[in-house]
N, C-alpha and C positions, 0 to 999 in steps of 0.2 A: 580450657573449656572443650570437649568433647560431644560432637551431634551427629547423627544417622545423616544426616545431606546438609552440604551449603553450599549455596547456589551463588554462583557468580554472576550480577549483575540483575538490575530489575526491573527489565522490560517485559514487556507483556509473558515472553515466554517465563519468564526468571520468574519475577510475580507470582504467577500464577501457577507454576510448577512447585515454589515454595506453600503460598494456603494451601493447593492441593496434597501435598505430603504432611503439614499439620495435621488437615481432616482427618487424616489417614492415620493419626496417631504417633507420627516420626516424630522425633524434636531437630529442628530444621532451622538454619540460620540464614540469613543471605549478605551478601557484600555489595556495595554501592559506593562507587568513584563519583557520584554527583551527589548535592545539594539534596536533592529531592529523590526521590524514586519515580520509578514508572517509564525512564528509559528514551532512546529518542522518541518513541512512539506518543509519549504523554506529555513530553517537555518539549520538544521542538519538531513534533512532525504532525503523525496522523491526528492529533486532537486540537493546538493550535491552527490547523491551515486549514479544518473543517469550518476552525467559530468565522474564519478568515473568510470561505468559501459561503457558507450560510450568512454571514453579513452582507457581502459584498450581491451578493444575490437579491438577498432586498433591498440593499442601493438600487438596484438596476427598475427591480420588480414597480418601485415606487414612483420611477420615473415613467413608465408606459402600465400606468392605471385606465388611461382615459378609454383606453376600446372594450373597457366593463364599466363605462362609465360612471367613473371616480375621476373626477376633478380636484386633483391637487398643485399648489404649486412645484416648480421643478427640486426634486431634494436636494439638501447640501450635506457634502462629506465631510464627518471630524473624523477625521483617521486619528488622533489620538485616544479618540473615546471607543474607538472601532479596535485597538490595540488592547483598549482595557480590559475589554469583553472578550479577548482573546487569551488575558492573563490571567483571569479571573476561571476563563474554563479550565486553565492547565490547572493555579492553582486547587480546584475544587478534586480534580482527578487525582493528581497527585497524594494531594490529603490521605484521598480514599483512599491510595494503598496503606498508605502509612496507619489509616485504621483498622485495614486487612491483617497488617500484620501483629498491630496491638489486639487483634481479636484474636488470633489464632495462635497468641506465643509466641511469637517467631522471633528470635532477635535478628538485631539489623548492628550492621557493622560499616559504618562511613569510611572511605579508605577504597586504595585501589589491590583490587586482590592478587594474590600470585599464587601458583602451586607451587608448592617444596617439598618435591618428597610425597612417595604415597600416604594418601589422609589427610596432609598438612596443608595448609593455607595461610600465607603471611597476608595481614591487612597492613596496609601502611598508609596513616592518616593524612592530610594535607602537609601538618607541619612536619613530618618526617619521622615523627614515631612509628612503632609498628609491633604488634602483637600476633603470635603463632593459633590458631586454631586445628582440633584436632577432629577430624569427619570418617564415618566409613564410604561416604560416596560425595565426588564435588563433579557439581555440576555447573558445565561451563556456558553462559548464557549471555555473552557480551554483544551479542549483536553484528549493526555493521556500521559502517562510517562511509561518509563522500568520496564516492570515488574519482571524482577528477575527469578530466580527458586525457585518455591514453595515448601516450608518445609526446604530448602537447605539454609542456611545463607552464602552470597558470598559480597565477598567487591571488588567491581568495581575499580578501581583505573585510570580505560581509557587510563594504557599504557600498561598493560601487560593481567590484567583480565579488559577486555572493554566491552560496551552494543555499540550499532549500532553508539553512539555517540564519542569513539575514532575509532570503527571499520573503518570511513571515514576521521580519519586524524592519520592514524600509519607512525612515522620518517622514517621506511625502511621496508620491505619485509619480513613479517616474515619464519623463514624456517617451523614452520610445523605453523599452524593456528588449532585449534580444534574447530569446532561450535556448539554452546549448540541449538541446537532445527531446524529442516528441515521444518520450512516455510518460506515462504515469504525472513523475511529480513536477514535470514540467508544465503538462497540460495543464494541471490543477491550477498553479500558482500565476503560469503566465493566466487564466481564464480571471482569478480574483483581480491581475492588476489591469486587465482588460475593461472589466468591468467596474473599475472605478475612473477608469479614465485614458489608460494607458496604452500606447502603440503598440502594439504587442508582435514581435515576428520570431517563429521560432525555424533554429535549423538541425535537423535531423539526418545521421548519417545513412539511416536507412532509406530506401521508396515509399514506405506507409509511416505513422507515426502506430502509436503503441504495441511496437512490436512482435511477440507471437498473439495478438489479438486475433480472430478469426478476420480474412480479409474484407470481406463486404462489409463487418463491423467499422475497420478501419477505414475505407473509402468511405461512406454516409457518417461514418462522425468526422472527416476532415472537409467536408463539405459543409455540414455546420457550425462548425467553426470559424470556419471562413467568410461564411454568410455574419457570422459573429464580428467580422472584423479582424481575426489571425492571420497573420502573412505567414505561410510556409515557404521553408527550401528543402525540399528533401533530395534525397542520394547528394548530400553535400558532406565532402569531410574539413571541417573545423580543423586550420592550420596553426592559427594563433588567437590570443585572446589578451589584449593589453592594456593599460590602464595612459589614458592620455587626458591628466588636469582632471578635469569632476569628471568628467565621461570614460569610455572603455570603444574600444573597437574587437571585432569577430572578423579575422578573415578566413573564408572557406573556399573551397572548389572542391566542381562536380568529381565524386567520388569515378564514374566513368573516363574524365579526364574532360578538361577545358581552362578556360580563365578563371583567375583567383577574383570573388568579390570579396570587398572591405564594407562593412557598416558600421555605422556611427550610433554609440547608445549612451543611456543615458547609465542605465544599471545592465548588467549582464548577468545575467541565471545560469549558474553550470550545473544542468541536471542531468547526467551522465549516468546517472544508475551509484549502486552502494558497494564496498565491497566487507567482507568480513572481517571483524575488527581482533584482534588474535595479539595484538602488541603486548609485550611486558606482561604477560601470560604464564610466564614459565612454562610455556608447553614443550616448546624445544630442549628445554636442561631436561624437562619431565620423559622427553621421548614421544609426545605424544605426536602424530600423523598427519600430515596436511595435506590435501590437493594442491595439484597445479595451476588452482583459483584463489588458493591461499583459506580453504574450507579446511574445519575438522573433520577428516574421515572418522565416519561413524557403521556400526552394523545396524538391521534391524529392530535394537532395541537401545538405539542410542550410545553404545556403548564404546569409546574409544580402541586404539589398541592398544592402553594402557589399565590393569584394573582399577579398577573404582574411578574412573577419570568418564561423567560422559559430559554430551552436549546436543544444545537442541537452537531452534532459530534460525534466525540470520546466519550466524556463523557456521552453520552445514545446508548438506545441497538442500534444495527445492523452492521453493518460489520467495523470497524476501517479504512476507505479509505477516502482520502482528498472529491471526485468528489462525494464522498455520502454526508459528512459533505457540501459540497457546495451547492448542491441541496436543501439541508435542509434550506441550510441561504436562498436562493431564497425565496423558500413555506414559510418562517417564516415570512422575510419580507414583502410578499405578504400578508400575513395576517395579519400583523400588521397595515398594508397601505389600512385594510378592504377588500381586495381581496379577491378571495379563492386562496390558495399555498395548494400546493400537491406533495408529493414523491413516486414515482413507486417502492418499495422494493424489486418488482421481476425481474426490468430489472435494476439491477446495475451492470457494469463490474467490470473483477478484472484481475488484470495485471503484471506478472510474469515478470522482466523486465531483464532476462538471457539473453544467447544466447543458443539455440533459445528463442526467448519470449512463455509466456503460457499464454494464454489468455482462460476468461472463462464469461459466462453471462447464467442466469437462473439457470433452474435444472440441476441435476446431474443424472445418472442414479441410482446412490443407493437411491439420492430423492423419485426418481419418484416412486421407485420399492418401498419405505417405505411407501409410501404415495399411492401404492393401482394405479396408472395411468396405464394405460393400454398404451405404449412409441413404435414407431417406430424409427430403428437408420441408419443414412446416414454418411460414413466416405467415406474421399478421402486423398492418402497420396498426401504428396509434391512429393514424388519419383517420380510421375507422371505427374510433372507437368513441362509446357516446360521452364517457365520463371524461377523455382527454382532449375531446372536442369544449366541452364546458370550460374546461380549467385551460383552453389555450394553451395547449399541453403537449402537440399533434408529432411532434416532430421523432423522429424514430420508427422502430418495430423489434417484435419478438422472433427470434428463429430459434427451433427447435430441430437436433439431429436425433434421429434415432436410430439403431441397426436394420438394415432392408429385410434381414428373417424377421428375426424374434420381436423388433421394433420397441426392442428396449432403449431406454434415453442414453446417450452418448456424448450430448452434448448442448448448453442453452446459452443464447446470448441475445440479453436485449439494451437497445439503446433506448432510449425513455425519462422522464418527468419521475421518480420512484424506482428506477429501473435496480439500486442495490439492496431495496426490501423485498422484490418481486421476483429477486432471483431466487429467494431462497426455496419457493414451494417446487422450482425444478431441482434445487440441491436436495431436498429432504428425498423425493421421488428417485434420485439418483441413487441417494444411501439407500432406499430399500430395493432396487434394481426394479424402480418402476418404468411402464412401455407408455409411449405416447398417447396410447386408448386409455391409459390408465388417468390421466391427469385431463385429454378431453371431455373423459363423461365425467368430471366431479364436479357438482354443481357452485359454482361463483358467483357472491354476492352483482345486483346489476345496481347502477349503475358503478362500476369500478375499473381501473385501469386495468388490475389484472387478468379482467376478461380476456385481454389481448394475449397473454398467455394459455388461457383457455385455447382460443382461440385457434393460434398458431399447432396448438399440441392436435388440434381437429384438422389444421393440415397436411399434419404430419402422415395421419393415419386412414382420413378421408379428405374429406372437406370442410373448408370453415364455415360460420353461419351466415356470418355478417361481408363478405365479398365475393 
């Protein structure tokens, strides 16, 4: 069997890189090591821990009705039925590709892929068979997998010491949770089992929790948090992580230096970040090129240093998020279908998906201030605002960087009740190199959150209305 692209692996990037070269007219295959398609993205990450996060939110929400006075009695949790509505989203998602690809042609090949040889692609089934396919371009789309704690040897076990993959399917409520690392999927997950019940303390080896987040983002969302009930340790480095009878212990010390603490948990979350998943690959017999992150070196248009061999995703540089690895599959398969495909690097969003959400798009100010930009800054809080005063909503604000000439946007980050739908009309303004005046004078629905975007972009450039 002989096709124009087959795409290894089918996550978001892979997916979507695949119908996108259908449309295009290519005859396009793809290969899938799992059950299901759609990747960790769809199967155990960004669509489970949402139904997880949105559940667990109205747990909460139902319990402190009364100050809109609604008089209910106190809710009670079936975390099993709260599981179901979590399987039921994967399953639903997952379907969908598998309808994507029965729309668009596309064969699907169950089996873990390998390159052999330029063009070739061994599938090799569960039980150990294995069939040759024959491609003029394979595209390597495997993603990334758990990365661990570095230096620190931990044996995951996924019911007691877990990585993000039991952290979304624990039997009961743990009474304390520990979280090994204050980004992204830690936050998320320790905030769900917070919000049902649980101690939650996380420790992180940096001083701020989410990383290159712009710093003021990261100081007022660890305050709320807090206020939430999260115990942080930062600048701690994570020595051991050990399984003692049903429970686990974390010992850390201050990364500056001092005494080592022990805690006792019930579950422990290792959420350390991902790294690129490249095993049984054949890229090393193929020759192809890795960084010293264990990334495929790729050029401008995806292309290995191997012909016809590219890759997009997780598994090369830039930020680990689905809607970037998606983009990529577009520009890829645009270019394989002779087009030009292209990816904007500096306007990808990135989306904190707590409560409130943290949403972020561009620079940051420690960016800018490293990189020499001469930055003016416009902030407006929600406090101010009449629609997030209504909905009890208050907590956060928008800040908006623009350059000090030209006062083109540079950079937006808001923390907020909606804050990853509201990023976007500073990401669209970004794609067209719009200036802070540019997005204060367009008229926003009232009453509405997004005023405060409005808002902030009017202080960027002048004044705002409402403070």
């Amino acid at each position: 069997m002989s096709y124009d692209v087959i795409v290894i692996g089918t996550g978001p990037g892979g997916y979507v890189c695949a119908v996108k070269a259908a449309q295009l007219g290519l005859k396009v295959a793809v290969v899938e090591k799992r059950a299901t398609f759609g990747g960790t993205c769809l199967n155990i990450g960004c669509i489970p821990s949402k139904a997880l996060l949105h559940a667990s939110e109205m747990f909460h929400a139902a319990g402190h009705l009364d100050s809109l006075g609604i008089e209910v009695e106190a809710p009670r949790l079936n975390l099993p039925k709260m599981m179901e509505h979590k399987d039921a989203t994967v399953k639903s998602n997952v379907d969908g590709v598998a309808f994507l690809f029965k729309k668009n042609k596309i064969d699907t090949f169950q089996g873990t892929g390998k390159v052999s040889g330029t063009g070739r692609v061994v599938v090799t089934a569960e039980g150990g068979e294995s069939q040759t396919l024959e491609t003029k371009a394979i595209v390597i789309a495997t993603g990334s997998d758990v990365a661990g704690i570095p230096g620190v040897p931990v044996e995951i076990d996924e019911t007691v010491i877990v990585s993000s993959t039991g952290g979304i399917a624990l039997s009961k409520v743990p009474g304390h949770m520990v979280v090994v690392g204050g980004g992204v999927i830690g936050l998320e997950l320790g905030s769900v089992w917070s919000r049902l019940g649980a101690k939650v303390t996380v420790v992180e080896y940096l001083d701020t929790i989410l990383g290159g987040m712009d710093g003021e983002v990261s100081k007022q969302f660890q305050r709320i948090l807090a206020k939430q009930g999260i115990e942080f340790h930062l600048g701690a480095k994570v020595t051991g992580v050990t399984r003692d009878g049903d429970g686990a212990s974390v010992t850390f010390e201050p990364v500056k230096g001092g005494e080592a603490q022990t805690l006792a948990a019930d579950v422990v979350l290792v959420a350390t970040g991902r790294k690129p998943f490249t095993a049984g690959l054949g890229l090393e017999e193929a020759g192809v090129a890795l960084d010293n992150r264990g990334r495929v070196e790729i050029d401008g248009h995806f292309r290995t240093n191997v012909e016809g061999i590219y890759a997009i995703g997780d598994v090369v540089k830039g930020p680990m998020l689905a809607h970037k690895a998606e983009d990529e599959g577009v520009a890829l398969a645009e270019i394989l279908a002779g087009q030009a495909g292209h990816v904007n690097y500096d306007v990808i969003p990135g989306v904190v998906y707590t409560q409130p959400e943290v949403a972020s798009v561009g620079k940051t100010e420690e960016e800018l201030k490293a990189a020499g930009i001469a930055y003016k800054v416009g902030k407006f809080p929600f406090s101010a605002n009449g629609r997030a005063r209504a909905m009890q909503a208050t907590d956060g604000f928008v800040k908006i960087l623009a350059d000090k000439e030209t006062d083109r946007v540079l950079g937006g980050h808001i923390i907020g009740f909606g804050a990853g739908e509201m990023i976007h009309e500073i990401t669209v303004l970004m794609e067209f190199g719009g200036s802070s005046e540019d997005l204060g004078r367009t008229c926003h629905a009232h009453p509405t959150m997004s005023e405060a975007v409005k808002e902030a972009a009017l202080a960027t450039f002048f004044k705002p209305i409402h403070m």
